[in-house]
N, C-alpha and C positions, 0 to 999 in steps of 0.2 A: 183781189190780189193779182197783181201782172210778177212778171220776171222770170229771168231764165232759171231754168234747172240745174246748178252748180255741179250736187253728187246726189247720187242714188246706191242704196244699197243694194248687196245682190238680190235679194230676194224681191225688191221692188224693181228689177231690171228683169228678171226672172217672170212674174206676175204679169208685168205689163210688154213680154214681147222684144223689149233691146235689147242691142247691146250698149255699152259703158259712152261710147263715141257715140252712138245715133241721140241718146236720152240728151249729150250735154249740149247737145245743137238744136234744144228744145225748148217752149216757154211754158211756163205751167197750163198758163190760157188755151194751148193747142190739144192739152187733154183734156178739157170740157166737153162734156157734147151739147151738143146744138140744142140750146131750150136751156143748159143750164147754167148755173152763176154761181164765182167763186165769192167770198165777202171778199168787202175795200176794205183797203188798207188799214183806213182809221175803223172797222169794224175789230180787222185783225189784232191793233195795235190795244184795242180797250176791253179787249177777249180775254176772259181767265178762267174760263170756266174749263174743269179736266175733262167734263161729259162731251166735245167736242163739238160739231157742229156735222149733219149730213153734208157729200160728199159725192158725187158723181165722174168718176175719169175713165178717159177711152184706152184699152189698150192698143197696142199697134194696129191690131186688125180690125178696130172700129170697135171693137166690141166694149159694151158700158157694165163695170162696175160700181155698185154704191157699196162709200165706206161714211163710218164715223170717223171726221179727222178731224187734228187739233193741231195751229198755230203757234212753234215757239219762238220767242223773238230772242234773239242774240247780240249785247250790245257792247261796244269797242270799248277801249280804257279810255279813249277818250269821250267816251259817255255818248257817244254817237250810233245808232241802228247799224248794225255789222251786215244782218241778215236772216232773214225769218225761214223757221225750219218745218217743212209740213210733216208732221207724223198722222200716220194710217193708223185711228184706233181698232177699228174692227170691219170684214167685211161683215154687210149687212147683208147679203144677197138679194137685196132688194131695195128700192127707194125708201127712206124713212125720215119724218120728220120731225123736228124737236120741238 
C-alpha cells in the first residue's frame, strides 16, 4: 500500500510523536521500518477479513511499534476508490503473525 497520509487522529498523532502538519507531509511507506512491508494494493483491495493483518510502524523517534491493522476502502458515488482508511486494531507489543 503507498500514499500519502490525509488525516490522523489525535490519539494517532499523539502515539506516533506529531504534530497534525508534520504527519500530513507524510507517506504511509515512511513508517515502515526497514525489513518491513505494507500489503499491495490489490492484497488491500480483496481483504475482508475484521482479524486484520500484523503491522509494523516507526514512530517519530525511530521507534517500532507492531499493531493488528485493517484496510477500509472508501468509494465515491461515482463508484470510484475515494481512499483507503488504515485502522490500528490493537497494539500488539510485539511482532505477531497471522
Amino acid at each position: 500500500a503507498e500514499g500519502n497520509l490525509k488525516k490522523a487522529n489525535e490519539r494517532f498523532l499523539k502515539l506516533f510523536g506529531y504534530k497534525r502538519l508534520e504527519m500530513s507531509r507524510k507517506k504511509l511507506n515512511d513508517q515502515v521500518p526497514e525489513g518491513s512491508t505494507l500489503p499491495e494494493i490489490n492484497e488491500v483491495l480483496q481483504t475482508a477479513s475484521s482479524d486484520g493483518f500484523p503491522i509494523s510502524l516507526l514512530t517519530k523517534t525511530g521507534e517500532t511499534h507492531h499493531y493488528r491493522g485493517s484496510f477500509t476502502q472508501v468509494w465515491g458515488l461515482e463508484g470510484k476508490l475515494s481512499k483507503i482508511v488504515l485502522v490500528l486494531l490493537e497494539d500488539t507489543l510485539k511482532k505477531v503473525t497471522l
